[in-house]
PDB file with one MODEL, atoms N, CA, C and O in Angstrom:
MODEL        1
ATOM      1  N   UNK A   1      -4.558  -7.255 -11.214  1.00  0.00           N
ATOM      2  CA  UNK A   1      -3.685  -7.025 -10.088  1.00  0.00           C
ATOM      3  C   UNK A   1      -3.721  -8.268  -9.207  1.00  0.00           C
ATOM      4  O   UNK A   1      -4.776  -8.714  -8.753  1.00  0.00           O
ATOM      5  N   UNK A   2      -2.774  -8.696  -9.030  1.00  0.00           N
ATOM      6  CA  UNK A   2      -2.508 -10.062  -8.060  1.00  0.00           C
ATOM      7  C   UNK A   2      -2.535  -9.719  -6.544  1.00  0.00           C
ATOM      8  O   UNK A   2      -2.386  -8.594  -6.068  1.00  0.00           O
ATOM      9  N   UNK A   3      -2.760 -10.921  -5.839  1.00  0.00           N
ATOM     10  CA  UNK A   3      -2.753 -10.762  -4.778  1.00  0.00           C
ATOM     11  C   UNK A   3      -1.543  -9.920  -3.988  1.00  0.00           C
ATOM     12  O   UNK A   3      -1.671  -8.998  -3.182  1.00  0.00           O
ATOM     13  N   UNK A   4      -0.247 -10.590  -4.524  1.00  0.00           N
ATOM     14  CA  UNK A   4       0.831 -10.138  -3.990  1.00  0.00           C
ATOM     15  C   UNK A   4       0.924  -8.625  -4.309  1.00  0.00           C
ATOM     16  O   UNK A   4       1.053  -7.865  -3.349  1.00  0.00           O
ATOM     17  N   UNK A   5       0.869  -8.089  -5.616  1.00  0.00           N
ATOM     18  CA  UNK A   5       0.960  -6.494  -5.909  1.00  0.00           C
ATOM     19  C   UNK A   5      -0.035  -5.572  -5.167  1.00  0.00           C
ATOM     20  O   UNK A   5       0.021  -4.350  -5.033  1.00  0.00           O
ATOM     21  N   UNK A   6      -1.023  -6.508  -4.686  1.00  0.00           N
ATOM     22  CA  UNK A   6      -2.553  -5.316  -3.936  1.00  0.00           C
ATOM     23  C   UNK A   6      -1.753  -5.467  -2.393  1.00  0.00           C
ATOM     24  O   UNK A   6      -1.624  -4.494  -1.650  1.00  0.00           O
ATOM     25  N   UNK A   7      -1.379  -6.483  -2.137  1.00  0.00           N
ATOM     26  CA  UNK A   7      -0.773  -6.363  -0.350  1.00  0.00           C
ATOM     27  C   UNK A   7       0.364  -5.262  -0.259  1.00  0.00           C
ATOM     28  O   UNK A   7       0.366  -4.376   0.596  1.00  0.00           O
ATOM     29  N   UNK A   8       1.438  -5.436  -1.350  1.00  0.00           N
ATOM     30  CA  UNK A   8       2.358  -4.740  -1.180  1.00  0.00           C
ATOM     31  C   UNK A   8       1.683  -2.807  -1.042  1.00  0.00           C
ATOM     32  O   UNK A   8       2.188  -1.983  -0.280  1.00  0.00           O
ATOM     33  N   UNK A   9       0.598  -2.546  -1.902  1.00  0.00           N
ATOM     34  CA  UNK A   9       0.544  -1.917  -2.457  1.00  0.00           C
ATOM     35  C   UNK A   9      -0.649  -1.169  -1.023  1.00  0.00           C
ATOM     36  O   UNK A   9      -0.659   0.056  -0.897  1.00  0.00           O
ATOM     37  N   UNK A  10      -1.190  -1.699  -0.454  1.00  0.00           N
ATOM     38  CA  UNK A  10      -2.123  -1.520   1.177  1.00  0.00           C
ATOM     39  C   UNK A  10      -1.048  -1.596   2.106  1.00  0.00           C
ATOM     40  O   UNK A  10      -1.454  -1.141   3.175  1.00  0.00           O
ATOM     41  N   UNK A  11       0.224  -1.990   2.194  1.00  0.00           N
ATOM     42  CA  UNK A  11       1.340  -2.022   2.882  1.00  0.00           C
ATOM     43  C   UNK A  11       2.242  -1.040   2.894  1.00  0.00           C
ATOM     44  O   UNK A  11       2.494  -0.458   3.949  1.00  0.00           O
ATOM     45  N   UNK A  12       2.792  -0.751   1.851  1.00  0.00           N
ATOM     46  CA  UNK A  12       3.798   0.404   1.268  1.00  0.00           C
ATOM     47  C   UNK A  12       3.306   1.782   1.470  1.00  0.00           C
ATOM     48  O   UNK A  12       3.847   2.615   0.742  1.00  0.00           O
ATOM     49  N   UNK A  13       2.428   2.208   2.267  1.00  0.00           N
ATOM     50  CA  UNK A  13       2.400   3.423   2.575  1.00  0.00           C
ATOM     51  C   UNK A  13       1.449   4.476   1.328  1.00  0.00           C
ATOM     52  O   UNK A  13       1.001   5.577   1.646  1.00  0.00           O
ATOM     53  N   UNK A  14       1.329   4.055   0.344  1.00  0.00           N
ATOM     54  CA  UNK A  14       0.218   4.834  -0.549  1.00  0.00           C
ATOM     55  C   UNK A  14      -0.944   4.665  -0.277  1.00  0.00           C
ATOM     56  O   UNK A  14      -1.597   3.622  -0.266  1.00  0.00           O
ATOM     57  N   UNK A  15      -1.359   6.137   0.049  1.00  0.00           N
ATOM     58  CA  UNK A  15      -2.660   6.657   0.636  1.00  0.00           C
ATOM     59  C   UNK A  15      -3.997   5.789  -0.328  1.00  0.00           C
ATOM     60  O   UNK A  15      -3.745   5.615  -1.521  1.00  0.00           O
ATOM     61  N   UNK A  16      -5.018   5.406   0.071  1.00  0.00           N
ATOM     62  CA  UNK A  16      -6.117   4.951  -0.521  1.00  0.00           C
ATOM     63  C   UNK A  16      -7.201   5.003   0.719  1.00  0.00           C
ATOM     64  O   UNK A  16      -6.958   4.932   1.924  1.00  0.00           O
ATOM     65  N   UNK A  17      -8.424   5.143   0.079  1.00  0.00           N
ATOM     66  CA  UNK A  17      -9.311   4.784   1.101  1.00  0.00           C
ATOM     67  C   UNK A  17      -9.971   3.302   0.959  1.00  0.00           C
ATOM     68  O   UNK A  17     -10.083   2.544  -0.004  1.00  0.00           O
ATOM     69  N   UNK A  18     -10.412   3.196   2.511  1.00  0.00           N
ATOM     70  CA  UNK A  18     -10.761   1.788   2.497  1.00  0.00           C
ATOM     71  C   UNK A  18     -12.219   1.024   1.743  1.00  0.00           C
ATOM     72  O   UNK A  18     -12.638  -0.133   1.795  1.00  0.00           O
ATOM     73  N   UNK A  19     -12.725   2.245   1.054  1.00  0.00           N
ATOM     74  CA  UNK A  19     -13.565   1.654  -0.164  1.00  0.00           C
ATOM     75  C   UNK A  19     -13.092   1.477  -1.577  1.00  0.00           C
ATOM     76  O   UNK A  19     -13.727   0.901  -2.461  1.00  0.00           O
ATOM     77  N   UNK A  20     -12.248   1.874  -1.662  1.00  0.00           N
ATOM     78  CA  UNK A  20     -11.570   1.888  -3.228  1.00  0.00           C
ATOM     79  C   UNK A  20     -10.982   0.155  -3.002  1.00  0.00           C
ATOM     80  O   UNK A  20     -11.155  -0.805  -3.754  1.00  0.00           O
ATOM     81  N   UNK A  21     -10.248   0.224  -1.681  1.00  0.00           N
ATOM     82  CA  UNK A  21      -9.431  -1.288  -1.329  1.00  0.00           C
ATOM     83  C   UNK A  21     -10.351  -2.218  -1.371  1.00  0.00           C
ATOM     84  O   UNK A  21     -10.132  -2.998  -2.298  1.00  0.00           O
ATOM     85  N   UNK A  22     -11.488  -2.521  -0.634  1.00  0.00           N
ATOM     86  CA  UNK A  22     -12.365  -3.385  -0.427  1.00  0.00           C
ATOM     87  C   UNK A  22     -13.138  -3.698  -2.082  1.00  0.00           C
ATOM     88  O   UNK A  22     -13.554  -4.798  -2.446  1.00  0.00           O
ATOM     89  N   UNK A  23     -13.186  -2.089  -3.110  1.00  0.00           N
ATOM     90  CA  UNK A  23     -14.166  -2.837  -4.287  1.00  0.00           C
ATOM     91  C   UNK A  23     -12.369  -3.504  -5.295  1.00  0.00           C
ATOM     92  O   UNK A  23     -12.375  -4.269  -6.259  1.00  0.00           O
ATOM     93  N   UNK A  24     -11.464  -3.063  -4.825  1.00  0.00           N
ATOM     94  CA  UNK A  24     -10.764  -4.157  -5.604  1.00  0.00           C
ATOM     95  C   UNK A  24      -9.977  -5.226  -5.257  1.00  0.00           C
ATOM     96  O   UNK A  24      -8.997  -5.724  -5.811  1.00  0.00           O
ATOM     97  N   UNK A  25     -10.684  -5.550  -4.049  1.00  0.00           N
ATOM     98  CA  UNK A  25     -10.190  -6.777  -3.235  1.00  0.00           C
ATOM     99  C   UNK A  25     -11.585  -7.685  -3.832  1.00  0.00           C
ATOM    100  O   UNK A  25     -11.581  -8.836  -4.268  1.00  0.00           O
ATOM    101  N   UNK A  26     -12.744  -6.748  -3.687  1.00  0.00           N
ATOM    102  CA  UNK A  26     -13.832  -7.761  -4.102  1.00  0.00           C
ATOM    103  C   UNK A  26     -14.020  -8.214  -5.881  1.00  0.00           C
ATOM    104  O   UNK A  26     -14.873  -9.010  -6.273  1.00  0.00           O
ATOM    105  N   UNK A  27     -13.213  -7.642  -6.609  1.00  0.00           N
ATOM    106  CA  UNK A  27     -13.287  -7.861  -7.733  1.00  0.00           C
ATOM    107  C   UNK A  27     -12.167  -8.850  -7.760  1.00  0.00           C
ATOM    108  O   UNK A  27     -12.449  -9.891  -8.354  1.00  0.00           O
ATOM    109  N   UNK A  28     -10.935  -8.771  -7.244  1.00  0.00           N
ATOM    110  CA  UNK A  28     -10.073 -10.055  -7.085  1.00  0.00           C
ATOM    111  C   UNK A  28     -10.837 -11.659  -6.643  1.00  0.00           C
ATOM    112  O   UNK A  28     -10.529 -12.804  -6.973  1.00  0.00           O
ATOM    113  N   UNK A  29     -11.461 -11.357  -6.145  1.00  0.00           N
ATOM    114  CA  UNK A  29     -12.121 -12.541  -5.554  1.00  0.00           C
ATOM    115  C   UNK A  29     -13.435 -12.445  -6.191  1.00  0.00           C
ATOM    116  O   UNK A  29     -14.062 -13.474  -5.937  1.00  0.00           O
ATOM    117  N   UNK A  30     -14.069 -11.684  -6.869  1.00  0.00           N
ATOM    118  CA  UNK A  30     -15.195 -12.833  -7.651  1.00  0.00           C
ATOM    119  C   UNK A  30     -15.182 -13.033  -8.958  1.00  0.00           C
ATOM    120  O   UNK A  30     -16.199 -13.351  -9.576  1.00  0.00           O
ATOM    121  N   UNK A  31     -13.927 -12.851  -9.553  1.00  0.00           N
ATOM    122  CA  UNK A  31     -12.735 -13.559 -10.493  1.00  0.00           C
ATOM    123  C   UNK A  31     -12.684 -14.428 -10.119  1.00  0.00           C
ATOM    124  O   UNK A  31     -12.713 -15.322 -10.964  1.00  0.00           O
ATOM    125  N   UNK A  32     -12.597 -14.792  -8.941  1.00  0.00           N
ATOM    126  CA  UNK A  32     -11.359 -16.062  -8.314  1.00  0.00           C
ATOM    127  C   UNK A  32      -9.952 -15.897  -8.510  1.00  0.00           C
ATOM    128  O   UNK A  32      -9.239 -16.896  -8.604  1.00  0.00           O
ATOM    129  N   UNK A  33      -9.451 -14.686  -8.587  1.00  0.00           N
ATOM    130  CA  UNK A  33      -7.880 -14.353  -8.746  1.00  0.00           C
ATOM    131  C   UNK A  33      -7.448 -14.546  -7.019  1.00  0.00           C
ATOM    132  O   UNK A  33      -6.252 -14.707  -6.777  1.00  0.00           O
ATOM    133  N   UNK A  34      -8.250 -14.529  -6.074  1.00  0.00           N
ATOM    134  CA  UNK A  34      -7.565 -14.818  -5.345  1.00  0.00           C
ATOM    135  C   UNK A  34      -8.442 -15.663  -3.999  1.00  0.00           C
ATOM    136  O   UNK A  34      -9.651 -15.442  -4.058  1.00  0.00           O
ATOM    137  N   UNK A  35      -8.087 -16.422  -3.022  1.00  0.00           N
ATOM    138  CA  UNK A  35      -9.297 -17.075  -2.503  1.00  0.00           C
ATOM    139  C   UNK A  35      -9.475 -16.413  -1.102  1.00  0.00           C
ATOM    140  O   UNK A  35      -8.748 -15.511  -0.684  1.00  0.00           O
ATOM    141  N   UNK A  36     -10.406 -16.902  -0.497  1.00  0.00           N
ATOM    142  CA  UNK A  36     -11.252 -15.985   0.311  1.00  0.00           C
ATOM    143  C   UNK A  36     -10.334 -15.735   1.660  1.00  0.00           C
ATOM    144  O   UNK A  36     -10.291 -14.706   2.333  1.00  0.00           O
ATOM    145  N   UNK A  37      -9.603 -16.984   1.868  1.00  0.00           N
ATOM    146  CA  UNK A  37      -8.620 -15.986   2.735  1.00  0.00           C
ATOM    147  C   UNK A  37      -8.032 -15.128   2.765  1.00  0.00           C
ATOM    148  O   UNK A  37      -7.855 -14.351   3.702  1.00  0.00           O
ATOM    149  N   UNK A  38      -7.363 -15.109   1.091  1.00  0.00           N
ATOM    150  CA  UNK A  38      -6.470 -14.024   1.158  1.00  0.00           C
ATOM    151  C   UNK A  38      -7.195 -12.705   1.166  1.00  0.00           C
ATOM    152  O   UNK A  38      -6.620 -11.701   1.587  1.00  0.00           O
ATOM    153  N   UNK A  39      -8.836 -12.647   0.572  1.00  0.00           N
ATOM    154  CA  UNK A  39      -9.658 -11.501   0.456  1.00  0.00           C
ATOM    155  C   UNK A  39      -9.377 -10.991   1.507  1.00  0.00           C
ATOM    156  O   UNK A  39      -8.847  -9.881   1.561  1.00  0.00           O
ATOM    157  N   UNK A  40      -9.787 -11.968   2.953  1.00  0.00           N
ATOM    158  CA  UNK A  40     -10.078 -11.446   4.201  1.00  0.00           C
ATOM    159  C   UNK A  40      -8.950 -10.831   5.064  1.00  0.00           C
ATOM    160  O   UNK A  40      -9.008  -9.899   5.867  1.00  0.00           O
ATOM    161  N   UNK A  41      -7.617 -11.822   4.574  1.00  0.00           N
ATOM    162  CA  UNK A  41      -6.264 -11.012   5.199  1.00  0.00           C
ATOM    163  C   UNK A  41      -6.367  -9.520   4.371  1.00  0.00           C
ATOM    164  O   UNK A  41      -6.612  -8.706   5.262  1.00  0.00           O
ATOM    165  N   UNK A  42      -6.302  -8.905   3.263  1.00  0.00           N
ATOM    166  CA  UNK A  42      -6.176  -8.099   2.421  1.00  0.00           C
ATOM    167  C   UNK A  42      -7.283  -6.724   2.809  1.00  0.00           C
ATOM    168  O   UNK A  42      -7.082  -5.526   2.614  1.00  0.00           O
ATOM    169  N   UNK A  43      -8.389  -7.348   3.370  1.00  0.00           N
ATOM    170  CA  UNK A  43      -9.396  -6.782   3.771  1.00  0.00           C
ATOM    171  C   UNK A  43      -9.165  -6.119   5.365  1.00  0.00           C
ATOM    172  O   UNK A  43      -9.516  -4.976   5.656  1.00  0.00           O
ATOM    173  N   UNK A  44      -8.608  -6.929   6.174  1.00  0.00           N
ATOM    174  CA  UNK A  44      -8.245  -6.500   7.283  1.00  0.00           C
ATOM    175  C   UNK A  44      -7.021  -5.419   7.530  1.00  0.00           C
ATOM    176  O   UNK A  44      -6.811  -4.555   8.381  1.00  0.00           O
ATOM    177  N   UNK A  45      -6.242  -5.949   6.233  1.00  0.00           N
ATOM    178  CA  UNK A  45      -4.973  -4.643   6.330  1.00  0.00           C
ATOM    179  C   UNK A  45      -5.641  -2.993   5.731  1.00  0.00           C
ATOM    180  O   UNK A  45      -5.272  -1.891   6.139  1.00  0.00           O
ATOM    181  N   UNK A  46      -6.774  -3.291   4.599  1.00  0.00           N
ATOM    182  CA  UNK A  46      -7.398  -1.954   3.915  1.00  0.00           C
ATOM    183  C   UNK A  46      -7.821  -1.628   5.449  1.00  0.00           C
ATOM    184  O   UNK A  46      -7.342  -0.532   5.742  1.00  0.00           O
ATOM    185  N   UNK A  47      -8.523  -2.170   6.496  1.00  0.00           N
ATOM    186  CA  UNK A  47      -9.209  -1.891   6.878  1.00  0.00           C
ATOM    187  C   UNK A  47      -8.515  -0.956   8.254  1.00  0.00           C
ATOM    188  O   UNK A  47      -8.883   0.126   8.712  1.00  0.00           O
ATOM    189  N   UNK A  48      -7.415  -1.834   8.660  1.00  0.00           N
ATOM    190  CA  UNK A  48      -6.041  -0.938   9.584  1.00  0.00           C
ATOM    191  C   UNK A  48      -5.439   0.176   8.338  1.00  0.00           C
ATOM    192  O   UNK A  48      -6.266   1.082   8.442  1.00  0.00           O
ATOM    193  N   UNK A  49      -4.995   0.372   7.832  1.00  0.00           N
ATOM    194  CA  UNK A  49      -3.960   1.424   7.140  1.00  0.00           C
ATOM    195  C   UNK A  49      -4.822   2.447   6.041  1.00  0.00           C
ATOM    196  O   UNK A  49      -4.321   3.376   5.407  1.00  0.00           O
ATOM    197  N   UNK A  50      -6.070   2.063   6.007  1.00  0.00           N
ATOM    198  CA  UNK A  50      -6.953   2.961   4.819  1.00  0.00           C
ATOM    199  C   UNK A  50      -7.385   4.416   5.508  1.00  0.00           C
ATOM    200  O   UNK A  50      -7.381   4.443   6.738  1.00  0.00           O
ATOM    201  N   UNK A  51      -7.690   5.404   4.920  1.00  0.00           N
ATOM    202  CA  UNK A  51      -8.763   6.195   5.195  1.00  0.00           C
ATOM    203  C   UNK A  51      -9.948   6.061   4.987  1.00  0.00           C
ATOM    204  O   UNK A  51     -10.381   5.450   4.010  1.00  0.00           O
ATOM    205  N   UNK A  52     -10.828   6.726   6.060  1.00  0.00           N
ATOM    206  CA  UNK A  52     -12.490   6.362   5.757  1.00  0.00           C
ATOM    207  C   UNK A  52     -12.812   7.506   4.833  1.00  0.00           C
ATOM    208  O   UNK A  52     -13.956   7.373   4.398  1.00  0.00           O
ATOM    209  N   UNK A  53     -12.156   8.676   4.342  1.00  0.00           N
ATOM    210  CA  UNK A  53     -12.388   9.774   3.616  1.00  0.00           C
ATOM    211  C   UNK A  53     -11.601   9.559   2.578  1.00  0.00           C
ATOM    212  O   UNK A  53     -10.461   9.109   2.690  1.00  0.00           O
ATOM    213  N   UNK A  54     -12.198   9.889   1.394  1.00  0.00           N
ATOM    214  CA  UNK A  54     -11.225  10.337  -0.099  1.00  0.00           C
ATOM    215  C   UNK A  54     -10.169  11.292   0.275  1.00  0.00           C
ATOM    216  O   UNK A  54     -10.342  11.994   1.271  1.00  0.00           O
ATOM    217  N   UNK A  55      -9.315  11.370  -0.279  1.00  0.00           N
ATOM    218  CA  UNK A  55      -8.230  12.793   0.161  1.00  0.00           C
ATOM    219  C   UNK A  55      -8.632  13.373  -0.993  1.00  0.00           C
ATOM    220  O   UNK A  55      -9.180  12.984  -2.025  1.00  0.00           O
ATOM    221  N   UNK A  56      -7.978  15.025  -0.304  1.00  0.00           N
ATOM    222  CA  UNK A  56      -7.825  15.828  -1.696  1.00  0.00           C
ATOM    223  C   UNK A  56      -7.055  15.378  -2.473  1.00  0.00           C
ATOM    224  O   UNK A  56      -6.640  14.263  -2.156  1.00  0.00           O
ATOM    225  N   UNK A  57      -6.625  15.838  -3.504  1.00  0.00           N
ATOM    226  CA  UNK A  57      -5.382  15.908  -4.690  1.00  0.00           C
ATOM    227  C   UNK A  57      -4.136  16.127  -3.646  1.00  0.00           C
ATOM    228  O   UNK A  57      -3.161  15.378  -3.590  1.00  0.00           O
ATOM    229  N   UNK A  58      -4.371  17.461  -2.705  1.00  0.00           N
ATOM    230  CA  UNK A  58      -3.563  18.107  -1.894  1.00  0.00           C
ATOM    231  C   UNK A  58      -3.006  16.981  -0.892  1.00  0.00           C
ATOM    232  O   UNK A  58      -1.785  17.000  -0.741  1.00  0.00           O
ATOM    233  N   UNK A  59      -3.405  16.439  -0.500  1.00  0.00           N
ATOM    234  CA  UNK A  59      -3.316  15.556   0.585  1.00  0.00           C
ATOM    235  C   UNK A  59      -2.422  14.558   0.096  1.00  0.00           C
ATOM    236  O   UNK A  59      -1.239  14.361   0.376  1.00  0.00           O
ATOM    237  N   UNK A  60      -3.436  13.772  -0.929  1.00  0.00           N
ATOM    238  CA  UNK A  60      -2.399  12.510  -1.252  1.00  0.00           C
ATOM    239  C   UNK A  60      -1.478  12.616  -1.923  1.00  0.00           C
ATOM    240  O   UNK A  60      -0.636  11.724  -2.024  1.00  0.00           O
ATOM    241  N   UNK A  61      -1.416  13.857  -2.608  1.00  0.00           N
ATOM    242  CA  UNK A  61       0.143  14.407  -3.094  1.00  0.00           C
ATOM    243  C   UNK A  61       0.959  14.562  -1.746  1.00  0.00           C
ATOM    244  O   UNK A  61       2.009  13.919  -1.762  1.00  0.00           O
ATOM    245  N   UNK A  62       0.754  15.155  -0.773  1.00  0.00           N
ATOM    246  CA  UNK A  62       1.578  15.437   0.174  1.00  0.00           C
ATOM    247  C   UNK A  62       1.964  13.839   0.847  1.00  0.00           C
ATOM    248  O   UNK A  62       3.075  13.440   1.196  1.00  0.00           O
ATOM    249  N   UNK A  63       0.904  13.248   0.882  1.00  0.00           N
ATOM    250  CA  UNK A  63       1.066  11.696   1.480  1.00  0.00           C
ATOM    251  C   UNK A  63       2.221  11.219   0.555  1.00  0.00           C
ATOM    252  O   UNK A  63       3.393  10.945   0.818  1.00  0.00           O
ATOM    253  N   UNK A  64       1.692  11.208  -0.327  1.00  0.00           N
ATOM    254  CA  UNK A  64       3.371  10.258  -1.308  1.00  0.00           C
ATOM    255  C   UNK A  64       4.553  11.116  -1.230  1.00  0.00           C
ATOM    256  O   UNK A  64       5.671  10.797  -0.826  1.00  0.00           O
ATOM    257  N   UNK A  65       4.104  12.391  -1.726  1.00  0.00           N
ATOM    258  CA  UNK A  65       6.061  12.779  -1.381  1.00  0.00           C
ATOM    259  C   UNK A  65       6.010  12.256   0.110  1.00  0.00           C
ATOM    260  O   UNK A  65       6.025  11.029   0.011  1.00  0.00           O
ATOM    261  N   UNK A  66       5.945  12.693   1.764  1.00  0.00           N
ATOM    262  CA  UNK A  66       5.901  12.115   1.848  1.00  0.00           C
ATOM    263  C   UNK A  66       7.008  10.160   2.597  1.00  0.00           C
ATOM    264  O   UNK A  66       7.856   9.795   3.411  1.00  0.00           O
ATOM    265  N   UNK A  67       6.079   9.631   1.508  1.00  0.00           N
ATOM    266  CA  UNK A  67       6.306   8.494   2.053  1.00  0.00           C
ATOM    267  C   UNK A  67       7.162   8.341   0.668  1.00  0.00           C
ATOM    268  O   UNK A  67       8.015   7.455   0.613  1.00  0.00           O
ATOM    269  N   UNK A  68       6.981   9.041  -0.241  1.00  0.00           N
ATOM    270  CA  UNK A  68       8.845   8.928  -0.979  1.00  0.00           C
ATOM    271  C   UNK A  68       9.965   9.606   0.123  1.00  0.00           C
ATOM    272  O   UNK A  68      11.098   9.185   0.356  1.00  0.00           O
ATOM    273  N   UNK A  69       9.531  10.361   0.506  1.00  0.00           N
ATOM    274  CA  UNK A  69      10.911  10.672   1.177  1.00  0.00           C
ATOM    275  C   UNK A  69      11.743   9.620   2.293  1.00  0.00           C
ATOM    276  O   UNK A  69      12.893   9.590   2.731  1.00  0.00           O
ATOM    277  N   UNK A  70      10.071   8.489   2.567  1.00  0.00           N
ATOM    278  CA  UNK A  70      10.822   7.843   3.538  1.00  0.00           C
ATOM    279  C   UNK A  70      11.049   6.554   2.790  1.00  0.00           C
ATOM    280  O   UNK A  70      11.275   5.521   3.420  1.00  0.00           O
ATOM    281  N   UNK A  71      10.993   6.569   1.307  1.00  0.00           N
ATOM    282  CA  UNK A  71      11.723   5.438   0.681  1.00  0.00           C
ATOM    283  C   UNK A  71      13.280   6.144   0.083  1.00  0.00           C
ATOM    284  O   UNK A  71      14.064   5.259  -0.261  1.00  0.00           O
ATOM    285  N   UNK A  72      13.725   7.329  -0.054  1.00  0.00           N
ATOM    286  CA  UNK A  72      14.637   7.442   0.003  1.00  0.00           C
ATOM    287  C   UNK A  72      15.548   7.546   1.007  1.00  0.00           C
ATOM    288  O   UNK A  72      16.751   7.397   0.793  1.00  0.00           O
ATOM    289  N   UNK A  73      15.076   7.798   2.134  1.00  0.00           N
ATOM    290  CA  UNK A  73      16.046   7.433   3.518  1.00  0.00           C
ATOM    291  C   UNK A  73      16.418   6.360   3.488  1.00  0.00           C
ATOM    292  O   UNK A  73      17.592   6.143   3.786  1.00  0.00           O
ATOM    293  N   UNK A  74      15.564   5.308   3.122  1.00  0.00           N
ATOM    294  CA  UNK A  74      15.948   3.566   3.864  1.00  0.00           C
ATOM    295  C   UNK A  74      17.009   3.681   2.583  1.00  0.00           C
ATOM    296  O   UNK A  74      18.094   3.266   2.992  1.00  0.00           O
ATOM    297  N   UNK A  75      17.107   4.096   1.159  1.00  0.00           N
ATOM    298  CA  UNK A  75      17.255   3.751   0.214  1.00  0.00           C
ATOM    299  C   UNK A  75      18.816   4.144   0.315  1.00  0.00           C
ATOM    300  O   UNK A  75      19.702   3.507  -0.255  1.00  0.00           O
ATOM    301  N   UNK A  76      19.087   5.587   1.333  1.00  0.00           N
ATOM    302  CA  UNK A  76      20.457   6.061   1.486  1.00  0.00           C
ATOM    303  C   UNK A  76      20.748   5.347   2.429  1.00  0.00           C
ATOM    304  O   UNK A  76      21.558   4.498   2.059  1.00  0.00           O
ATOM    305  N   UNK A  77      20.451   5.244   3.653  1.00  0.00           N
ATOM    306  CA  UNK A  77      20.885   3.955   4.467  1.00  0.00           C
ATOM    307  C   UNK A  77      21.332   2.682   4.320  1.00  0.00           C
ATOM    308  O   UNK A  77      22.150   2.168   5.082  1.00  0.00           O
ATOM    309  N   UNK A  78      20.746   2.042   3.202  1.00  0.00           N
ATOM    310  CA  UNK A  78      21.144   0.488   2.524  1.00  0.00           C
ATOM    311  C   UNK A  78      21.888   1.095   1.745  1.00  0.00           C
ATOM    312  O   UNK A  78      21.105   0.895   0.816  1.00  0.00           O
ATOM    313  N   UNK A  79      22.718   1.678   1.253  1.00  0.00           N
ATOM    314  CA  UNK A  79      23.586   2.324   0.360  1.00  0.00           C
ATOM    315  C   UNK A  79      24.674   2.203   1.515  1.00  0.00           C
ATOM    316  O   UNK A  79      25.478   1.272   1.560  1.00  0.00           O
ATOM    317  N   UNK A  80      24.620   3.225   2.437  1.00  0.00           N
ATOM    318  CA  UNK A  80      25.749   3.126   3.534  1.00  0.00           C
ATOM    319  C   UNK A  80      26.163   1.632   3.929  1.00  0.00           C
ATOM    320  O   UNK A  80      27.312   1.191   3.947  1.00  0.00           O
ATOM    321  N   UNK A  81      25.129   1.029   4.203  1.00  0.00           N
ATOM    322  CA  UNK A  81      25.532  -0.314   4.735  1.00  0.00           C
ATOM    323  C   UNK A  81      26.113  -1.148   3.674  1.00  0.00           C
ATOM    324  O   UNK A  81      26.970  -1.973   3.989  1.00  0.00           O
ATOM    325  N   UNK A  82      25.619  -0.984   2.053  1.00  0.00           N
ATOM    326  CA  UNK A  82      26.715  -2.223   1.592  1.00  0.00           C
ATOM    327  C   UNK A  82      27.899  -1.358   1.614  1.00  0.00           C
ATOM    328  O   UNK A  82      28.897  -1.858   2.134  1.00  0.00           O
ATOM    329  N   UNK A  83      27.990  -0.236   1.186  1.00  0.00           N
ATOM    330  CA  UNK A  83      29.573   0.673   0.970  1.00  0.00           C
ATOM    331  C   UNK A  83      30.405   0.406   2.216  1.00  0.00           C
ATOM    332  O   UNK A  83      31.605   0.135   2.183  1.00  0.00           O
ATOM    333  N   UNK A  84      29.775   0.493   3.155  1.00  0.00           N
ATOM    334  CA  UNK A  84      30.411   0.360   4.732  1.00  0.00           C
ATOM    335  C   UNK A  84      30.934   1.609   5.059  1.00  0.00           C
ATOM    336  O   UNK A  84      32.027   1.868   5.561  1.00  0.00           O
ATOM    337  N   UNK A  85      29.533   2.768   4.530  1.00  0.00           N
ATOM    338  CA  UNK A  85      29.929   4.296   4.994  1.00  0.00           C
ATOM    339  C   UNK A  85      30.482   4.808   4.325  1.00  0.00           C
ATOM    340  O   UNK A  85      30.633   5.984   4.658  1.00  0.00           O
ATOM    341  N   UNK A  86      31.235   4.365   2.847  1.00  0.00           N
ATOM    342  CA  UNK A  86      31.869   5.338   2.415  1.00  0.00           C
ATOM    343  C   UNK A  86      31.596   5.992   1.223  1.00  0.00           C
ATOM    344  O   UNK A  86      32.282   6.953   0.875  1.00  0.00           O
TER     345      UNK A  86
ENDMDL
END
């Protein structure tokens, strides 16, 4: 997993906790897949947007639908805007 796919992926709204993020931020980096800044930017976002608890099944199912539902809003919205509403 590249740097760019783990940011998007601590960004985009799918639930994780912030130990799952941190052991595969730290396996990116003692690869050397990615260098220590980017660990530490990557580390600071697990560390804003993570949970300190595992979820249930229940939970992070409910978390993704969810935050699918709010990728299909933007998704009908950019639809309206190239059509121009119609």
């Amino acid at each position: 997993m590249s740097y760019d796919v783990l940011k998007n992926r601590l960004t985009n709204g799918v639930p994780y906790t912030v130990e799952a993020a941190l052991e595969r931020i730290n396996a990116l980096a003692n690869n050397l897949e990615i260098t220590q800044e980017q660990a530490d930017e990557l580390a600071a976002i697990a560390k804003e947007n993570g949970s300190s608890a595992a979820m249930s099944v229940e939970d992070r199912l409910a978390a993704l639908e969810s935050a699918s539902l709010e990728h299909d809003t933007a998704l009908m919205e950019l639809a309206m805007m190239i059509t121009g509403g119609v």
